[in-house]
PDB file of N, CA, C and O in Angstrom:
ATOM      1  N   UNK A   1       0.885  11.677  10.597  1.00  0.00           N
ATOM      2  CA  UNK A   1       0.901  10.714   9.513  1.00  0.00           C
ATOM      3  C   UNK A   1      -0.221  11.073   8.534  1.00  0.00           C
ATOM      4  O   UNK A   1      -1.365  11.318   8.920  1.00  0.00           O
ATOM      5  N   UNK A   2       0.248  11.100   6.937  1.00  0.00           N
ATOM      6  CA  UNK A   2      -0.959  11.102   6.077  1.00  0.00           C
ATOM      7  C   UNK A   2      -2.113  10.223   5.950  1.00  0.00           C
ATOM      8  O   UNK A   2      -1.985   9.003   6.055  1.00  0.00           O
ATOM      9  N   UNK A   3      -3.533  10.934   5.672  1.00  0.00           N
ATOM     10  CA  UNK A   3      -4.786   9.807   5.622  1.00  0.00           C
ATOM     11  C   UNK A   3      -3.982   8.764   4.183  1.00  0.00           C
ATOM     12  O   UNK A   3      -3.074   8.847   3.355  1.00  0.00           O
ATOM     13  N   UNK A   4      -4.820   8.039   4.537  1.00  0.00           N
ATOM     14  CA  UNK A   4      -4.692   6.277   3.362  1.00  0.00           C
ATOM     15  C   UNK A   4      -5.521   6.988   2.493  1.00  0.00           C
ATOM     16  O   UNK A   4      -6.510   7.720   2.526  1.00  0.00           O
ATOM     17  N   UNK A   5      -4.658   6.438   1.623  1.00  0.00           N
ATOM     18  CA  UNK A   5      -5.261   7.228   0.144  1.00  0.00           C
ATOM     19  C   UNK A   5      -6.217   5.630   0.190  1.00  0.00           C
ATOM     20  O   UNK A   5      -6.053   4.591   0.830  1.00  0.00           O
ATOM     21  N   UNK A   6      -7.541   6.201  -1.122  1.00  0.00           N
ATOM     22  CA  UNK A   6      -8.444   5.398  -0.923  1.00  0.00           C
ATOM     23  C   UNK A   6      -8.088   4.159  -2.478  1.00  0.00           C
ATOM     24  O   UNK A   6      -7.946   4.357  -3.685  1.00  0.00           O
ATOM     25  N   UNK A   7      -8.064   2.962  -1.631  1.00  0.00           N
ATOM     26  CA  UNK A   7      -7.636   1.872  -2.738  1.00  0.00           C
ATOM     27  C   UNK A   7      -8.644   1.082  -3.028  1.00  0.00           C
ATOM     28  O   UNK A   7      -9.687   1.088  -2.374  1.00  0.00           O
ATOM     29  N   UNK A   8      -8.382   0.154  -4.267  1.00  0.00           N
ATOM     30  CA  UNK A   8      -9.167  -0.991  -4.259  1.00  0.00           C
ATOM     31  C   UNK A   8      -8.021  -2.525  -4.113  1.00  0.00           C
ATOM     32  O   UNK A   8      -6.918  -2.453  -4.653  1.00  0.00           O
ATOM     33  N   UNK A   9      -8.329  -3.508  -3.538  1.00  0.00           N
ATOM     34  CA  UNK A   9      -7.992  -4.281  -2.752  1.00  0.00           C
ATOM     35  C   UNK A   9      -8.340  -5.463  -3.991  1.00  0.00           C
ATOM     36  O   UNK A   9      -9.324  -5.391  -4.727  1.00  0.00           O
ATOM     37  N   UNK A  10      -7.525  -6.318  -4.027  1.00  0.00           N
ATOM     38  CA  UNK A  10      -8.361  -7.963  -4.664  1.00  0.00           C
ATOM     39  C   UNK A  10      -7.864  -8.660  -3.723  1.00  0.00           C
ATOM     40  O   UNK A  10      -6.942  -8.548  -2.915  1.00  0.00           O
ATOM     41  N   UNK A  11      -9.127  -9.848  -4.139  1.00  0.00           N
ATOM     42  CA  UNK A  11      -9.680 -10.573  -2.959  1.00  0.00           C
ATOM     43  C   UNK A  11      -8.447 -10.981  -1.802  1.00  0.00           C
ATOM     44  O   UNK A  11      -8.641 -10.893  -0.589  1.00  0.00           O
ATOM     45  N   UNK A  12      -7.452 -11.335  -2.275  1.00  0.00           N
ATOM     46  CA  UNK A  12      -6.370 -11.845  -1.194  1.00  0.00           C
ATOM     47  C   UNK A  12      -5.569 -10.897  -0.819  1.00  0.00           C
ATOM     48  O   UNK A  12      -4.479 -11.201  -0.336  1.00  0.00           O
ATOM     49  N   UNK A  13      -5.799 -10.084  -0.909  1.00  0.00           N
ATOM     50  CA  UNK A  13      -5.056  -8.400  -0.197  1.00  0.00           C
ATOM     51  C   UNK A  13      -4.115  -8.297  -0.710  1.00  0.00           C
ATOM     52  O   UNK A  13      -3.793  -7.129  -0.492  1.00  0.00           O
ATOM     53  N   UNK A  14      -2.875  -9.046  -1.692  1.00  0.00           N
ATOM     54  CA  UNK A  14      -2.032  -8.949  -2.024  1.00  0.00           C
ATOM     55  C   UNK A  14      -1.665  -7.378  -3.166  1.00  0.00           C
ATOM     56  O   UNK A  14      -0.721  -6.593  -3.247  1.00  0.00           O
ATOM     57  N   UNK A  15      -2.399  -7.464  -3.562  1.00  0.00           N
ATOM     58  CA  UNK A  15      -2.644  -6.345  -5.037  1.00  0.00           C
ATOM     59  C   UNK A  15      -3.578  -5.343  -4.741  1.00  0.00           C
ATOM     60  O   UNK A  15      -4.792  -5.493  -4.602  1.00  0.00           O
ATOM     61  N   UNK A  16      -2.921  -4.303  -4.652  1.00  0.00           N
ATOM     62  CA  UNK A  16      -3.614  -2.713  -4.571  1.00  0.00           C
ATOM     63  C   UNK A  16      -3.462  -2.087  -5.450  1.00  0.00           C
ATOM     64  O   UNK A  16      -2.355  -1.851  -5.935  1.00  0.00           O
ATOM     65  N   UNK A  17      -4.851  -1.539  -5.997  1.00  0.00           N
ATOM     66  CA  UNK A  17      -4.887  -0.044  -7.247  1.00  0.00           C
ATOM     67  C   UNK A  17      -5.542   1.004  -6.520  1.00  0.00           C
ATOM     68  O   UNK A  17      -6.449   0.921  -5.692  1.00  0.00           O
ATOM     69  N   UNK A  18      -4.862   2.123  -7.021  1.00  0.00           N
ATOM     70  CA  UNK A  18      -5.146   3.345  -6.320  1.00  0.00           C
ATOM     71  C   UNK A  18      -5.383   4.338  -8.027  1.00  0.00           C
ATOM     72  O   UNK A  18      -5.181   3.973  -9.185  1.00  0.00           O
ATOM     73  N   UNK A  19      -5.868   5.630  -7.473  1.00  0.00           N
ATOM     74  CA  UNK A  19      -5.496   6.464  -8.630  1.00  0.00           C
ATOM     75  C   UNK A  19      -4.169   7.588  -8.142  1.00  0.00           C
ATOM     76  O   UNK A  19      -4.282   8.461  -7.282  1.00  0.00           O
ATOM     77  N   UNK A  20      -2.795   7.249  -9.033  1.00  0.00           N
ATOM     78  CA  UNK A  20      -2.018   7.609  -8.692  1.00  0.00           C
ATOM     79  C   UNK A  20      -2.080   9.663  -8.798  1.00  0.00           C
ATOM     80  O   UNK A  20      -1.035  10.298  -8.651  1.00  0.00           O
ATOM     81  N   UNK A  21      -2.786  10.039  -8.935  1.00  0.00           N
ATOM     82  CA  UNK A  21      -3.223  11.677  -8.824  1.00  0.00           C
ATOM     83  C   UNK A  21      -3.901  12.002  -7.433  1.00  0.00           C
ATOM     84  O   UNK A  21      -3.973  13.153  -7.004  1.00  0.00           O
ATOM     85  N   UNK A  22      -4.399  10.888  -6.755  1.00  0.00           N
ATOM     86  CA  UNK A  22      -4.835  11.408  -5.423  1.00  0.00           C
ATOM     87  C   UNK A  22      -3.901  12.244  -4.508  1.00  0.00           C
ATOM     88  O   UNK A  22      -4.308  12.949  -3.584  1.00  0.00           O
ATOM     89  N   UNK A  23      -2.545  12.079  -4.885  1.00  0.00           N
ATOM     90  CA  UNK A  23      -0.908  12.323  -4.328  1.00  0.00           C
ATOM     91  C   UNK A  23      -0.708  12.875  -5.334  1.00  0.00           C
ATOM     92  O   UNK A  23      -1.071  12.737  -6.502  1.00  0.00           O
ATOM     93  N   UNK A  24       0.134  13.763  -4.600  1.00  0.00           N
ATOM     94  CA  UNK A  24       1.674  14.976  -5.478  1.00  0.00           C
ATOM     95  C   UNK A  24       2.940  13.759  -5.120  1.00  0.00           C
ATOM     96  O   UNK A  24       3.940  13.720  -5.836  1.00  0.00           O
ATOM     97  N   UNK A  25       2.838  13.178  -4.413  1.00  0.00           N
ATOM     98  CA  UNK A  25       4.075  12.544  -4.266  1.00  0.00           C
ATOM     99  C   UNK A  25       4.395  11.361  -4.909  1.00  0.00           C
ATOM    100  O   UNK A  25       3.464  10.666  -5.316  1.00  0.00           O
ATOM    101  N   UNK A  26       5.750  10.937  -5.108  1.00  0.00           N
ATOM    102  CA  UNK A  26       6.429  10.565  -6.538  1.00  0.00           C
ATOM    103  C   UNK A  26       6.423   8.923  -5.107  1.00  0.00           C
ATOM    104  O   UNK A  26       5.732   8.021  -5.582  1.00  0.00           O
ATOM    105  N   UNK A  27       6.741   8.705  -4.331  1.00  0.00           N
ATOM    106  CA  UNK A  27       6.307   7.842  -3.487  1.00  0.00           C
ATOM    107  C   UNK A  27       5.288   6.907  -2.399  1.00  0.00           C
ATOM    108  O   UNK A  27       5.670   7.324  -1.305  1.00  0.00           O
ATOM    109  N   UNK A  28       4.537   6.191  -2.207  1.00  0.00           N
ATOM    110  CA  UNK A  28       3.581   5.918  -1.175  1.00  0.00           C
ATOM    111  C   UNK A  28       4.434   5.107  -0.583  1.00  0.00           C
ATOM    112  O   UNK A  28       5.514   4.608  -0.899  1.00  0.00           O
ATOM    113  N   UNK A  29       3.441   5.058   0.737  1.00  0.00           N
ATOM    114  CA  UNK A  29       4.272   3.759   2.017  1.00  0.00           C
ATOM    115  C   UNK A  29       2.875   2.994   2.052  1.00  0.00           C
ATOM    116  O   UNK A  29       1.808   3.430   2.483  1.00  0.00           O
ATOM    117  N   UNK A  30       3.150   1.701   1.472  1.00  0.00           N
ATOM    118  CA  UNK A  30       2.147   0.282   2.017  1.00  0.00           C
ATOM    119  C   UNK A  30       2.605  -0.082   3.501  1.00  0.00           C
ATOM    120  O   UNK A  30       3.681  -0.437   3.982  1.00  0.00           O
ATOM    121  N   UNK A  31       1.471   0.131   3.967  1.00  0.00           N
ATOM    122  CA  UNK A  31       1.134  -0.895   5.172  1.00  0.00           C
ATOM    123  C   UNK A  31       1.002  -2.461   5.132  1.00  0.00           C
ATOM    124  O   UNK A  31       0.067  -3.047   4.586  1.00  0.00           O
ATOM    125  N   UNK A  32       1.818  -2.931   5.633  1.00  0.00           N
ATOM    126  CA  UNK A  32       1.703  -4.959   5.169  1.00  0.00           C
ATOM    127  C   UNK A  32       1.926  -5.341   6.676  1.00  0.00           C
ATOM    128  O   UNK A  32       2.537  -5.001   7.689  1.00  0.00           O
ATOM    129  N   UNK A  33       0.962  -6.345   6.135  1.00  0.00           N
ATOM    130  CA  UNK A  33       1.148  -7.100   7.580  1.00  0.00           C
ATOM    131  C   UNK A  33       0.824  -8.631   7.142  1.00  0.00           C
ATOM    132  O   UNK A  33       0.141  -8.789   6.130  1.00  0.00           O
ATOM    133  N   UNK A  34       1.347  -9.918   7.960  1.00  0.00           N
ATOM    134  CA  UNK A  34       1.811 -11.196   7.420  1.00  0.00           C
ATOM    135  C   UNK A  34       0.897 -12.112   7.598  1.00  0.00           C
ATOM    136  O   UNK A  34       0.527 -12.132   8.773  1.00  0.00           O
ATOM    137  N   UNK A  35       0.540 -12.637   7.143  1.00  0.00           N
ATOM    138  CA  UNK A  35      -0.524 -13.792   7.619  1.00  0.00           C
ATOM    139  C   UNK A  35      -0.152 -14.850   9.012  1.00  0.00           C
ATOM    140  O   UNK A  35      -1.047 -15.548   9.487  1.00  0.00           O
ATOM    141  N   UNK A  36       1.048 -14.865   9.498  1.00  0.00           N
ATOM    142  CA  UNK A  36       0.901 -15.674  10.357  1.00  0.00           C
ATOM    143  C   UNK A  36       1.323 -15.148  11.471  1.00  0.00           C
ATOM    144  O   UNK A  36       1.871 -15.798  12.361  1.00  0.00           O
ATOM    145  N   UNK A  37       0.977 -13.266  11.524  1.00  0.00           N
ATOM    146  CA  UNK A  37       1.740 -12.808  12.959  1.00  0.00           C
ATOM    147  C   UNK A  37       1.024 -11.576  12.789  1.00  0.00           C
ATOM    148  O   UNK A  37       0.334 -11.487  11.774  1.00  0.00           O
ATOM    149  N   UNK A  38       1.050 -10.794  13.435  1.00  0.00           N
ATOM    150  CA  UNK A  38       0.251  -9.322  13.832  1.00  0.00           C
ATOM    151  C   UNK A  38       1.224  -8.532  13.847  1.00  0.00           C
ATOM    152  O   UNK A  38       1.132  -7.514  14.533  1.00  0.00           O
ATOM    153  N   UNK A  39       2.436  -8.804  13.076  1.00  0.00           N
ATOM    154  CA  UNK A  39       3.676  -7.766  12.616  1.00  0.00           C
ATOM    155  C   UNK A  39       3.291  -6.610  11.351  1.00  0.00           C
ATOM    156  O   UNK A  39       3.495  -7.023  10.209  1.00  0.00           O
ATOM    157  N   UNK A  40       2.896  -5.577  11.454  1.00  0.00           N
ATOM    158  CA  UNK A  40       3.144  -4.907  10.269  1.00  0.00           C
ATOM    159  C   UNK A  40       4.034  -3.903  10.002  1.00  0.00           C
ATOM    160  O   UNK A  40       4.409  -2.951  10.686  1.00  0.00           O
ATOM    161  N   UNK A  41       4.308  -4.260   8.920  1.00  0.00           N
ATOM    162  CA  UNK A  41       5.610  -3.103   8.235  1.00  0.00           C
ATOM    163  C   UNK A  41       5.163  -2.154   7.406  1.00  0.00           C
ATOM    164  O   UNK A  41       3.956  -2.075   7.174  1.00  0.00           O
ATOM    165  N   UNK A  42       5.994  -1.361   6.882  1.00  0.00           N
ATOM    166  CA  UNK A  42       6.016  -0.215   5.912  1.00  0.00           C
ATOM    167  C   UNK A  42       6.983  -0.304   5.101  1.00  0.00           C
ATOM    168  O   UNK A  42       8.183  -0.276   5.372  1.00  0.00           O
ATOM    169  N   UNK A  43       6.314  -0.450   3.746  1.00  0.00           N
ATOM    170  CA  UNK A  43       7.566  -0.193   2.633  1.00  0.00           C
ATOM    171  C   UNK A  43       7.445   1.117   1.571  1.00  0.00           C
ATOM    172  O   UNK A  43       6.362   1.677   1.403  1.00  0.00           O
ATOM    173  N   UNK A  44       8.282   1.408   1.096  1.00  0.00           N
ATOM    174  CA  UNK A  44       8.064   2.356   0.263  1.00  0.00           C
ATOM    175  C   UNK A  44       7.836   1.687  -1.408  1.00  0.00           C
ATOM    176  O   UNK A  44       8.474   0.713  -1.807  1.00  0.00           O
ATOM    177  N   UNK A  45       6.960   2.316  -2.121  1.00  0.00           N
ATOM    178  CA  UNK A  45       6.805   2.114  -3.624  1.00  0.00           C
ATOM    179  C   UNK A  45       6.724   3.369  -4.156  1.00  0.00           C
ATOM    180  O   UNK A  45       6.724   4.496  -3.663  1.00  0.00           O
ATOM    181  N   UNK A  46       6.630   2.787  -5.653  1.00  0.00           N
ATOM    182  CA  UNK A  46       6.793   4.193  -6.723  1.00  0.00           C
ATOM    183  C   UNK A  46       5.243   4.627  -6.704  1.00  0.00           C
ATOM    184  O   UNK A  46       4.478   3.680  -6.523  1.00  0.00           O
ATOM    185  N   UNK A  47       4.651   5.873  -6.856  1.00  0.00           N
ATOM    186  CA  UNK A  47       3.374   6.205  -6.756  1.00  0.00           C
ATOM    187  C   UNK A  47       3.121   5.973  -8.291  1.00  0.00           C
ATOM    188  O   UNK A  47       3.338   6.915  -9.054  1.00  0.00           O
ATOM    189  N   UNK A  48       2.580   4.519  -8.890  1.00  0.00           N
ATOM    190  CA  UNK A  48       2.384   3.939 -10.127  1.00  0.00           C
ATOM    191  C   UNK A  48       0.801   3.640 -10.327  1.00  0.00           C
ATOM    192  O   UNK A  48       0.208   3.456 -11.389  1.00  0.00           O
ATOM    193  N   UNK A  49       0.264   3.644  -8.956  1.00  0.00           N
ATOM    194  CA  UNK A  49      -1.436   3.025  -9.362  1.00  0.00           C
ATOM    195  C   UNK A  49      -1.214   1.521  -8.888  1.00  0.00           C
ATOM    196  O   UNK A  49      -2.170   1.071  -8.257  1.00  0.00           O
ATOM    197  N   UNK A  50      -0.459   0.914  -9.015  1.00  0.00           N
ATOM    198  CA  UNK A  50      -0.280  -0.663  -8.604  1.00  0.00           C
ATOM    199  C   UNK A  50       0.595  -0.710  -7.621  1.00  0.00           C
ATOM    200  O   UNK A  50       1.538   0.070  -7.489  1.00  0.00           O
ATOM    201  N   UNK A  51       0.293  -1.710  -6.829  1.00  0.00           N
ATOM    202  CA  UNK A  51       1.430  -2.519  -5.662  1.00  0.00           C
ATOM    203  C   UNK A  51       1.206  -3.780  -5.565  1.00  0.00           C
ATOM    204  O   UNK A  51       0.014  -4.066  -5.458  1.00  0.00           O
ATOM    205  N   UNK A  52       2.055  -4.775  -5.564  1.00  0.00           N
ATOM    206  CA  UNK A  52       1.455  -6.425  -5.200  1.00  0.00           C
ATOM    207  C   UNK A  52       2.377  -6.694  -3.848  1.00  0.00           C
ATOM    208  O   UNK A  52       3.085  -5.756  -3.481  1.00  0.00           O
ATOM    209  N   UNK A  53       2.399  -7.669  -3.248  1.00  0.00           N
ATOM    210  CA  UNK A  53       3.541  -8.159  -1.956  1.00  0.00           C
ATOM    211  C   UNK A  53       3.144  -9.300  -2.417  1.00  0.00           C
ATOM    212  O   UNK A  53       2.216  -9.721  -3.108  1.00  0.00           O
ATOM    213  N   UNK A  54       4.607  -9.957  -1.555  1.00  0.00           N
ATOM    214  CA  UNK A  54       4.771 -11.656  -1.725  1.00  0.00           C
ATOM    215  C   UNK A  54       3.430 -12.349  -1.179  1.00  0.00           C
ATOM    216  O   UNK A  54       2.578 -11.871  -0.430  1.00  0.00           O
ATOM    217  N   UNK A  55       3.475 -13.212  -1.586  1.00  0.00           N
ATOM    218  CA  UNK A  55       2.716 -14.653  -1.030  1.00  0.00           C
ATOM    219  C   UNK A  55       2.665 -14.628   0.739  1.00  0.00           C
ATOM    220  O   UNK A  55       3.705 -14.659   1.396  1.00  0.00           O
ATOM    221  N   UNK A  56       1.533 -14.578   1.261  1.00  0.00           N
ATOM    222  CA  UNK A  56       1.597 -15.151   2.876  1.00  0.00           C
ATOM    223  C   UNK A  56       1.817 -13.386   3.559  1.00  0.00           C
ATOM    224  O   UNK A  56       1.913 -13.163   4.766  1.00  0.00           O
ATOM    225  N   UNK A  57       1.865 -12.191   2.370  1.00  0.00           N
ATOM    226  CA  UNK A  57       1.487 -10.785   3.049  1.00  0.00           C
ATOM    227  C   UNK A  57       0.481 -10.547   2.577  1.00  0.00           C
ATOM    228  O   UNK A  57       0.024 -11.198   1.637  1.00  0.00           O
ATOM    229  N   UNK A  58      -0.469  -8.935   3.456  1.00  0.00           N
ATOM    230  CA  UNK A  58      -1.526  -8.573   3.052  1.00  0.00           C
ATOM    231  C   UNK A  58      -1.259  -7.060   3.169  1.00  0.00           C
ATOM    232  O   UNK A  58      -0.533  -6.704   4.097  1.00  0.00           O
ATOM    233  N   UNK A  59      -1.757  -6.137   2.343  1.00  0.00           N
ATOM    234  CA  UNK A  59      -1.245  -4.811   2.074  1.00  0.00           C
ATOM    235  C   UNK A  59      -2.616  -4.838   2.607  1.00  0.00           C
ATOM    236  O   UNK A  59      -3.541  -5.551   2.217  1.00  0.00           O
ATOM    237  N   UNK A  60      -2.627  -3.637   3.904  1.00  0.00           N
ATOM    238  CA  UNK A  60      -3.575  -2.941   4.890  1.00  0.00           C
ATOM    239  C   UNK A  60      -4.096  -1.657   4.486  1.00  0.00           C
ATOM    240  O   UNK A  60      -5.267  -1.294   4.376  1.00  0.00           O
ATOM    241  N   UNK A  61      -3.231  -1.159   4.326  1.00  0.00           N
ATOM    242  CA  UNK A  61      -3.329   0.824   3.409  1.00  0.00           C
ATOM    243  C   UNK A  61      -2.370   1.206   2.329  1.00  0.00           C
ATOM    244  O   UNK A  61      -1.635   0.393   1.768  1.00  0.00           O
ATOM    245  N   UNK A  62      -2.405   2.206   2.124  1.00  0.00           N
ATOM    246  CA  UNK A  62      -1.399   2.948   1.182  1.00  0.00           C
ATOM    247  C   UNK A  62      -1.653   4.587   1.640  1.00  0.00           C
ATOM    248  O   UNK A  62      -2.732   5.177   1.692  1.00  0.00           O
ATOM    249  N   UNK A  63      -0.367   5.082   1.934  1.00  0.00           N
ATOM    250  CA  UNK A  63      -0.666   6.153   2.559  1.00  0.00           C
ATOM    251  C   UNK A  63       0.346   6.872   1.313  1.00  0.00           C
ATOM    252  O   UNK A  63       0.995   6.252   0.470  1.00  0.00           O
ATOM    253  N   UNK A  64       0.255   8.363   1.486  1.00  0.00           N
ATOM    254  CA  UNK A  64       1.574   8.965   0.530  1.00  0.00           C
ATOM    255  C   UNK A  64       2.481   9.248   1.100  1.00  0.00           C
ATOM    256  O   UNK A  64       2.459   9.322   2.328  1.00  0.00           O
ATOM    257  N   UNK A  65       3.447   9.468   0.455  1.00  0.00           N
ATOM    258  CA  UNK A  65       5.087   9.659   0.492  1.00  0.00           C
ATOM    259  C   UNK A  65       4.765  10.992   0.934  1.00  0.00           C
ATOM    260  O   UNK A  65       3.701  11.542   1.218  1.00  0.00           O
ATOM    261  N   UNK A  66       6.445  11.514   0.912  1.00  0.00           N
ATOM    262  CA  UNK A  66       6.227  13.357   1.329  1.00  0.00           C
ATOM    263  C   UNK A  66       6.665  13.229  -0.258  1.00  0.00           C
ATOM    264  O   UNK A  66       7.096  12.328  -0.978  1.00  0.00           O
ATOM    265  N   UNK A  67       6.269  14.827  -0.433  1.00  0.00           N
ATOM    266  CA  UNK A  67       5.792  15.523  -1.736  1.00  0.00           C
ATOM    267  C   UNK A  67       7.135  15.978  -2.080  1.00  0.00           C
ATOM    268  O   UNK A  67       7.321  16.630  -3.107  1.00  0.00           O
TER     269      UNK A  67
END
């Protein structure tokens, strides 16, 4: 698995900025996990610099896509 590209976080974990050049890849996978369970998932996003998740998730990492 790729290292977590290095993000900045606001305060309620919801919203991640990254610098989208740390990656060649046109994709990242967020790590989320829920506020009321120790479930975490993986989703895929566009490698844009921004990610937000719903209300009641918390984005853990951002790792990259394959290239």
């Amino acid at each position: 698995m790729p290292d977590p590209i290095p993000v900045r976080l606001s305060d309620d974990g919801r919203t991640a900025t990254w610098n989208p050049a740390m990656t060649r890849a046109a994709h990242v996978i967020l790590r989320i996990g829920r506020d009321e369970g120790g479930e975490v998932e993986e989703r895929r996003s566009m490698n844009s610099g921004r990610a937000r998740v719903r209300e009641g998730e918390r984005i853990h990492e951002v790792l990259a896509g394959e290239e």
